[in-house]
Steps between C-alpha positions, in 0.01 A plus 500: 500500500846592513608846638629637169179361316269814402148436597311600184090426471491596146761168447302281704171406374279802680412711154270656672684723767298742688523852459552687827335833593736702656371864491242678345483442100829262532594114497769296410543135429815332640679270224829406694627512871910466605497564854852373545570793279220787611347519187224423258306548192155590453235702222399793654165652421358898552189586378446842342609786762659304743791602690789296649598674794881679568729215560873365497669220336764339738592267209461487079211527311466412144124507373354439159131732400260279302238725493333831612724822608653611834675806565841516726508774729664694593654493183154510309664254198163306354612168441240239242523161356861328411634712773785417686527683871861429699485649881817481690518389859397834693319653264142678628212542285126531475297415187111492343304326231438738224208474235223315436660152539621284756910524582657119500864486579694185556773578785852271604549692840812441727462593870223654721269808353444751754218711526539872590319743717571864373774561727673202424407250789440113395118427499543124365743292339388272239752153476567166329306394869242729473380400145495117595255639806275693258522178233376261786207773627392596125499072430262463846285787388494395141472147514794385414740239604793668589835323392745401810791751530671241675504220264 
């Protein structure tokens, strides 16, 4: 594989990607990986009341909702289906599922995602590296054959 091709599962014969637990009431399924560039894509999933926790964008986000409801805060804007949500590098935010259904987004994010503690300390940074980790633990767990990053 050369460096500047994306690795992208959905592309490569695996339709049946895992999805990956990765808090309470939330999972996401990754459809493309450019580590060369520190970013992916991937369908994230919150079931009915769950909460992403505070966190910062060091890079772009663009994401697409395809179903359910979430609500931005701390701006408190309810966002549904056919939404389009821009975040700027830097920008801090928290958000939960609202209503009866379950919240899918599909997300292009640039750069690491921190996670904040109240006072603004780092508590984890989610990366283009990281997701390839959780890809390759969720395939083991799930019983899937994991496609070679390094190709």
């Amino acid at each position: 594989m050369l460096a500047t091709e994306p690795f992208i599962p959905a592309a490569a014969g695996n339709h049946q990607l895992p999805w990956i637990s990765v808090g309470h009431g939330i999972s996401k399924k990754l459809l493309a990986l450019f580590p060369e560039r520190g970013e992916w894509v991937t369908l994230l999933r919150l079931e009915p009341g769950a909460r992403i926790p505070l966190h910062r964008h060091q890079g772009e986000v663009h994401g697409y909702l395809l179903s359910g409801c979430r609500r931005l805060d701390p701006e408190g804007r309810l966002l549904g289906p056919g939404d389009y949500e821009y975040e700027p590098a830097g920008h801090v935010d928290t958000w939960t599922a609202e209503g009866d259904a379950p919240f899918v987004s599909l997300f292009f994010v640039s750069g690491a995602v921190e996670y904040l503690d109240l006072d603004g300390s780092v508590l984890r940074r989610e990366t283009a590296a990281t997701n390839a980790e959780e890809y390759h633990r969720a395939c083991s767990e799930q019983g899937f054959v994991p496609l070679d990053l390094c190709r």
